[in-house]
C-alpha positions in Angstrom: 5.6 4.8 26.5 3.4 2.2 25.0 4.3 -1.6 25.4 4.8 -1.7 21.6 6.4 1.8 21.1 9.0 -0.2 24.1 9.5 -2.9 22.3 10.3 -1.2 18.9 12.8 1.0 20.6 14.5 -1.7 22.4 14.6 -4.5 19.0 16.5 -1.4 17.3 18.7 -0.4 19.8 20.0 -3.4 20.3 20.6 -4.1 16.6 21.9 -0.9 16.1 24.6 -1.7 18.9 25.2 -5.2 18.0 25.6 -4.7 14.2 27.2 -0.9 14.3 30.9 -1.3 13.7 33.1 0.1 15.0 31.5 -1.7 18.7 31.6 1.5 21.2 31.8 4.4 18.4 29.5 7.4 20.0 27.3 9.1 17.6 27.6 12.0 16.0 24.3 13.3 17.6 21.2 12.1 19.5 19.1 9.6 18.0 16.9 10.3 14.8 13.8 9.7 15.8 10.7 8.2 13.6 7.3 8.1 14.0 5.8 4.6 13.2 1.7 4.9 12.6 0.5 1.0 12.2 -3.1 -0.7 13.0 -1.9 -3.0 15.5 -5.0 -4.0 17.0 -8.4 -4.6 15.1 -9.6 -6.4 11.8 -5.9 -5.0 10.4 -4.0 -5.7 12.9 -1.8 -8.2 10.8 -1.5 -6.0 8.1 -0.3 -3.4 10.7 2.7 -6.3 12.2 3.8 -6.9 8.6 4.0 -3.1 8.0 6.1 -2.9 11.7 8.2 -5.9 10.6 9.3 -4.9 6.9 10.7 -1.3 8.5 12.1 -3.1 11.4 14.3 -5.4 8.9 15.6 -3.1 6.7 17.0 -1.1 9.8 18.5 -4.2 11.2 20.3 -4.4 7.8 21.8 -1.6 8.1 22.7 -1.4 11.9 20.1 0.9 13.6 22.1 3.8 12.5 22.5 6.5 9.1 25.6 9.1 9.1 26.6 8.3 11.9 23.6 8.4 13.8 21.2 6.0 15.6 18.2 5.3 14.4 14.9 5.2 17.4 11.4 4.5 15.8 8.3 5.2 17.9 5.6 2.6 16.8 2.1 3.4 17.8 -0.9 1.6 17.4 -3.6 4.2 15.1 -6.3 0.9 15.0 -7.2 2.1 11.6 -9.2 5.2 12.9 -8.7 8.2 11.9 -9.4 10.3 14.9 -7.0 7.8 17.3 -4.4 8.1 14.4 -4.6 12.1 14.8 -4.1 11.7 18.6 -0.7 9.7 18.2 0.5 11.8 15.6 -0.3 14.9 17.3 2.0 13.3 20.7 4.8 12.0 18.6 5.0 15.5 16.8 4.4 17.6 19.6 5.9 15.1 22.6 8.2 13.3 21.3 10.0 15.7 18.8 10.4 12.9 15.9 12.4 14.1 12.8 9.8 12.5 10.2 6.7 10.6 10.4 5.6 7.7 8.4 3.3 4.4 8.6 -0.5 4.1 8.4 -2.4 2.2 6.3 -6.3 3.4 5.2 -7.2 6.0 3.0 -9.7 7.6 5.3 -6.6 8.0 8.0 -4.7 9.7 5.2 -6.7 12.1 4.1 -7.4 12.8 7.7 -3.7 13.4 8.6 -2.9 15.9 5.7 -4.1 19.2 7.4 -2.1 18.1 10.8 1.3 17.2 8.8 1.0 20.3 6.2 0.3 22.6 9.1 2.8 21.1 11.3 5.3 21.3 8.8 6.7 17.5 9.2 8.1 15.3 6.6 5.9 12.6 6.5 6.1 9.6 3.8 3.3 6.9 2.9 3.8 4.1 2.2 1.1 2.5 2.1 -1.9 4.5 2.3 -3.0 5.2 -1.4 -5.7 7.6 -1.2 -5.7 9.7 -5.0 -6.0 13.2 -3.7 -3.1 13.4 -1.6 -0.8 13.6 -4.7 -3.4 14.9 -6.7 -5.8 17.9 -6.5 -4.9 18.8 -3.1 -1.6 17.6 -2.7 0.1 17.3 0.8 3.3 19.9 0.4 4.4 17.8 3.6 4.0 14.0 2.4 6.0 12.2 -0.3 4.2 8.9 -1.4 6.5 6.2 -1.5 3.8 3.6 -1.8 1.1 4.2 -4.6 -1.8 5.8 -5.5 -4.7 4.1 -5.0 -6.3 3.9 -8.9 -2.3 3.6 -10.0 -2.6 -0.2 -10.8 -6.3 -0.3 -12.0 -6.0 2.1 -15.5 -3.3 -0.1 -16.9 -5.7 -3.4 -15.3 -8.4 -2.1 -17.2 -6.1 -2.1 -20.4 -5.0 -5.3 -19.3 -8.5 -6.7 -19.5 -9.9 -5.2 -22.9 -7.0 -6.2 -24.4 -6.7 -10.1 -23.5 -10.2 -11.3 -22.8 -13.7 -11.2 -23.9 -15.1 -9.6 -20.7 -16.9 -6.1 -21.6 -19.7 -5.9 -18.9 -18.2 -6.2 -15.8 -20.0 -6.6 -12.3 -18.5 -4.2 -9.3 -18.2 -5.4 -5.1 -16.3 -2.9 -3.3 -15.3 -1.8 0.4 -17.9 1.5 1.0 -15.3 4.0 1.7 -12.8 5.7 -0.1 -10.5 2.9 -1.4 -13.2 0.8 -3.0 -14.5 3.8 -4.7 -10.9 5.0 -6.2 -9.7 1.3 -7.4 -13.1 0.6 -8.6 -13.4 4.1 -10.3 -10.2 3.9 -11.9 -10.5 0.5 -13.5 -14.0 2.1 -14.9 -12.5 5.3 -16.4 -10.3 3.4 -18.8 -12.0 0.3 -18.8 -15.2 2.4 -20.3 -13.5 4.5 -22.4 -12.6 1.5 -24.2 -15.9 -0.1 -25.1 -16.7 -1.7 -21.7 -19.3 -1.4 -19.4 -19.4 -1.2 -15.5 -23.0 -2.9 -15.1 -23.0 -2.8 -11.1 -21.8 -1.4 -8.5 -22.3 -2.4 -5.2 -20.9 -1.2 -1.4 -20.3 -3.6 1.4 -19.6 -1.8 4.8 -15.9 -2.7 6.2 -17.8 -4.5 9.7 -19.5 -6.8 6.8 -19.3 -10.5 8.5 -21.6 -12.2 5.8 -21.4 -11.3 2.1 -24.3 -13.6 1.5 -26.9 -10.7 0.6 -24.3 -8.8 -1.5 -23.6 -12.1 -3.5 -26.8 -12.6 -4.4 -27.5 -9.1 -5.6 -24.9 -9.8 -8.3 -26.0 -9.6 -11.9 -25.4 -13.0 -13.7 -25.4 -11.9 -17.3 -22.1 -9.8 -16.5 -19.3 -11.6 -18.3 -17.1 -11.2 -14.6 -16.9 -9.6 -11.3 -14.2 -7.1 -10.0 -13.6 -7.1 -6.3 -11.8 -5.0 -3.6 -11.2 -6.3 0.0 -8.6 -6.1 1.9 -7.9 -8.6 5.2 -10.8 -10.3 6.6 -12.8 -9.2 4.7 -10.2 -10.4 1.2 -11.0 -14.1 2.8 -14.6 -14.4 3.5 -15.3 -12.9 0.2 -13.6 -15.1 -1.7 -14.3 -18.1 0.2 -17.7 -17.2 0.2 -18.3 -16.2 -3.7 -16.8 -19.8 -4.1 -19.5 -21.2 -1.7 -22.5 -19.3 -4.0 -21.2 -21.2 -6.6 -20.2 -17.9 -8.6 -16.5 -19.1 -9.1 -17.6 -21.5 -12.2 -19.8 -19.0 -13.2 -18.9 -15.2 -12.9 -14.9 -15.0 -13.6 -13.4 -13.0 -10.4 -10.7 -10.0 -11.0 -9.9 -8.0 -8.1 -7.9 -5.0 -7.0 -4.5 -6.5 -5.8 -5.3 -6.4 -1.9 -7.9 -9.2 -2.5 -5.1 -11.6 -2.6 -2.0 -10.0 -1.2 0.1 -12.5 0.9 -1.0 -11.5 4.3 -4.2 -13.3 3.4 -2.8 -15.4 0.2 -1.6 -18.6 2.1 -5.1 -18.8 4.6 -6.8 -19.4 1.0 -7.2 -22.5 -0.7 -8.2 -23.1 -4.3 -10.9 -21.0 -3.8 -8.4 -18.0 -5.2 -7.2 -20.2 -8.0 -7.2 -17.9 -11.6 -8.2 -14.9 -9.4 -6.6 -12.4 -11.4 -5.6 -8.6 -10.0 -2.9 -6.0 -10.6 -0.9 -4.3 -8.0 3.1 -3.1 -8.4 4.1 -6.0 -6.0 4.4 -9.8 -5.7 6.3 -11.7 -3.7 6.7 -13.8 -6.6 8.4 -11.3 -8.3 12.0 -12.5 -10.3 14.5 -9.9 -9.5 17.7 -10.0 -7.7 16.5 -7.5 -5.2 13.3 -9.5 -4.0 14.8 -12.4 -4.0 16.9 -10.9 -1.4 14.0 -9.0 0.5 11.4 -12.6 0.4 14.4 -14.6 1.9 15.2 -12.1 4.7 11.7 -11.3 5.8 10.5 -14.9 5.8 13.8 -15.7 7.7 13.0 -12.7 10.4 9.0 -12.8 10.2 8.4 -16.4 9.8 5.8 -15.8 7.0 5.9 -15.1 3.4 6.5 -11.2 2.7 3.5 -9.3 1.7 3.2 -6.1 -0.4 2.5 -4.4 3.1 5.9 -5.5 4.2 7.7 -4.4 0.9 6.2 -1.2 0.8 7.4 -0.4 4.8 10.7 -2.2 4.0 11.8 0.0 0.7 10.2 3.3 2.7 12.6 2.6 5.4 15.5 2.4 2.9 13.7 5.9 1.2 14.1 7.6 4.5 17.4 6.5 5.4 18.9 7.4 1.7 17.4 11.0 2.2 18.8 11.5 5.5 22.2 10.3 3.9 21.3 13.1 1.4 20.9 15.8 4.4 24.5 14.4 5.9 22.0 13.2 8.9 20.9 16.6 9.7 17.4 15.4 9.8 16.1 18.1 12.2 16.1 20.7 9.4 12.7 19.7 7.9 13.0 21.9 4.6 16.2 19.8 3.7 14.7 16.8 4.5 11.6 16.9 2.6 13.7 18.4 -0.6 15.5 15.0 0.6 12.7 12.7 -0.2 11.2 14.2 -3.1 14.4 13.7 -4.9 15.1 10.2 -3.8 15.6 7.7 -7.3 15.9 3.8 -6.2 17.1 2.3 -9.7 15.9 -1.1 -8.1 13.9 -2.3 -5.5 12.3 -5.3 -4.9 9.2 -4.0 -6.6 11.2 -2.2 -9.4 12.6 1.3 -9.9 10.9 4.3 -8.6 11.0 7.9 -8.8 8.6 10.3 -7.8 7.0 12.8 -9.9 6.3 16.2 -9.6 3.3 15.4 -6.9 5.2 13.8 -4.8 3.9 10.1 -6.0 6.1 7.0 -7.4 6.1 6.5 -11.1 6.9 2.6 -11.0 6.0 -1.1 -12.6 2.4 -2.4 -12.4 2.2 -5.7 -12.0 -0.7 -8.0 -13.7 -1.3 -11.1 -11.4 -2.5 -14.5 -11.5 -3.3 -16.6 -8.6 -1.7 -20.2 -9.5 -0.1 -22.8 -7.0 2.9 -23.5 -7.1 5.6 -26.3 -5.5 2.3 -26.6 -3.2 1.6 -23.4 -2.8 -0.5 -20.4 -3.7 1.5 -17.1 -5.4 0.5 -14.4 -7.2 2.2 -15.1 -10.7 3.0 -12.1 -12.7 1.6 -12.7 -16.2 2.2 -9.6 -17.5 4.4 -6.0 -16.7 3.4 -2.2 -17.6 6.9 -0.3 -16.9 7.0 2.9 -15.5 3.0 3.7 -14.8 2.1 7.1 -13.8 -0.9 8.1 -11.1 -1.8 9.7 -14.4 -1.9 7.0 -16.5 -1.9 8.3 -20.0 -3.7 11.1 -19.3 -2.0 15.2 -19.1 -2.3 15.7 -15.5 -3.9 18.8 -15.6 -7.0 17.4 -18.1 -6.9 14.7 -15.3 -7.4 16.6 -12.5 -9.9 18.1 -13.9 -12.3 15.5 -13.4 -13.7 14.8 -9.9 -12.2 12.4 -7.9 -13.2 8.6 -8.0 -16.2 8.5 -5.8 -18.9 6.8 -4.5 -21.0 8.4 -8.1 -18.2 8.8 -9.7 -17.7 8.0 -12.6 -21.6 7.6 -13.0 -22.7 4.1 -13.6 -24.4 4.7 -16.5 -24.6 1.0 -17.8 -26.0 0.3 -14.3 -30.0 -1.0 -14.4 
């Protein structure tokens, strides 16, 4: 057992005997185990301790335990590789007998797991990796989304943008793998259908340590620049675009990890205006967030993130379809009929359902980086209810097309 796998299992157990009530009531059963996929070490590694630390809190609320059973969650460490996240899902599947499997946090480590969890045949949620195709053309019969889709936010962005500003040829910088391509290709599909233009595109590896060249490749006639970074790499672009001198110059819109709040309060007024859309903020009004910022800043020490909020309402997901099962989480059919059917009126991001794919249909957020009692938040400035991964498109015309790619859409305004 690894050092952090130990530690998980320990933090739990103890909750789960300190807060359970009656003190010294036996279970029903033996523990219901969960498998806990994070990047704990590596350029994500914080992102992957927020994503520990929003499940972890949401189990303490509730005592470690669901109908009558406790509650053990395995936590390994996938480094945001998709070959090393195969490995620990293959040992907690086939060693350790977990009852569901849920966690990770790239795209590339999503699409990678999909074969393994459909053959498998373990109910697996995700919430947080967004790649399209898992709820799309070749949907995962084994994994219900609880997160997003990764192009979700950027169709109503798009809208967003033709509709309240005067920018119509855009500039695109993007991480070179599969979530760059889908949030840049999805704010394109809609943005050009409505008499804009994507005038650039360019790919910066995810070991980029200097975004110098890429910055000076940008076209200065566009009327702004759309961004997608995510970590280290969210603060040396944006710290570094301010440094070219581009701030004043080329207005920057991003997709809504660029300034997410595991990297928000490192930033200075460098991310000032930056404006992005995602379907959290931890400046969201709502009784229910309110609730969740307070508690996870109280436990964490740090401002919640959308990373933390997306672990934190999947825990509470899993738990409400296991109450659904009467905690007879070993019979997997159950349980994933269980999830799919899950319906969370509120949340601290919203309501959420999931749609016949098996992804949320929920609030998208527009956001606006402003400072406020001294410090930086992303203010929501405007709120399109009830989005689908299908926008306003008929799925099946959708899915149709290919997916948001490298070359896809075409860049046909590019020069």
């Amino acid at each position: 057992m690894t050092r952090i796998r130990l530690v998980a299992s320990v933090v739990l157990l103890a909750l789960a005997t300190s807060l359970a009530a009656p003190v010294g009531a036996p279970a029903q059963s033996a523990p219901i185990k969960i498998g806990f996929l994070a990047p704990l070490t590596g350029p994500f590694a914080q992102i992957g301790k927020d994503m520990v630390n929003g499940n972890q809190l949401y189990l303490a609320e509730i005592g470690g335990q669901v109908a009558g059973r406790k509650i053990e969650v395995l936590v390994e460490d996938d480094e945001g590789n998709p070959a090393t996240a195969l490995n620990k899902s293959r040992k907690l599947v086939e060693q350790d007998k977990i009852s569901i499997l849920t966690g990770g946090m790239l795209a590339n480590v999503g699409y990678a797991l999909q074969p393994y969890i459909d053959a498998q045949k373990i109910p697996t949620t995700y919430p947080v990796i967004a790649a399209d195709d898992i709820t799309q053309r070749k949907p995962a019969k084994w994994i219900v989304r609880t997160g997003w889709s990764t192009s979700q936010p950027m169709h109503p962005f798009a809208d967003w943008v033709l509709k309240n500003t005067k920018y119509r040829k855009i500039a695109a910088i993007g991480m070179d793998y599969a979530f760059g391509y889908e949030i840049i290709g999805g704010f394109q599909q809609v943005f050009e259908e409505g008499g804009g233009q994507i005038v650039q595109r360019i790919w910066a590896p995810l070991n980029t340590n200097d975004f110098a060249p890429f910055l000076a490749q940008l076209r200065r006639d566009a009327d702004a620049v759309l961004a997608l970074f995510t970590g280290r790499l969210a603060l040396q672009f944006v710290k570094q675009y301010e440094e070219a001198g581009l701030k004043g110059k080329l207005p920057l819109l991003g997709g809504g990890t660029i300034t997410d709040e595991t990297v928000l309060p490192q930033m200075g007024d460098e991310a000032l205006g930056l404006i992005t859309a995602l379907h959290y903020s931890q400046a969201l009004d709502n009784p229910a967030n309110a609730k969740f910022s307070r508690a996870f800043e109280a436990s964490a020490g740090k401002i919640a993130s959308y990373y933390s909020e997306a672990t934190y309402t999947n825990a509470r997901w899993i738990v409400e379809a296991i109450k659904a099962v009467g905690g007879k989480a070993e019979d997997r059919d159950a349980l994933l009929a269980a999830l799919r059917r899950v319906d969370l009126k509120e949340s601290a991001r919203g309501p959420l359902k999931v749609d016949d794919f098996g992804n949320p249909i929920q609030n998208i957020y527009i956001r606006k980086v402003e400072r406020v009692g001294g410090k930086l938040q992303n203010t929501v400035i405007a709120t399109y209810p009830g989005v689908s991964q299908f926008w306003k498109y008929k799925p099946d015309e959708y899915m149709k097309r290919p997916l948001y790619g490298r070359d896809y859409p075409p860049c046909k305004y590019c020069q």
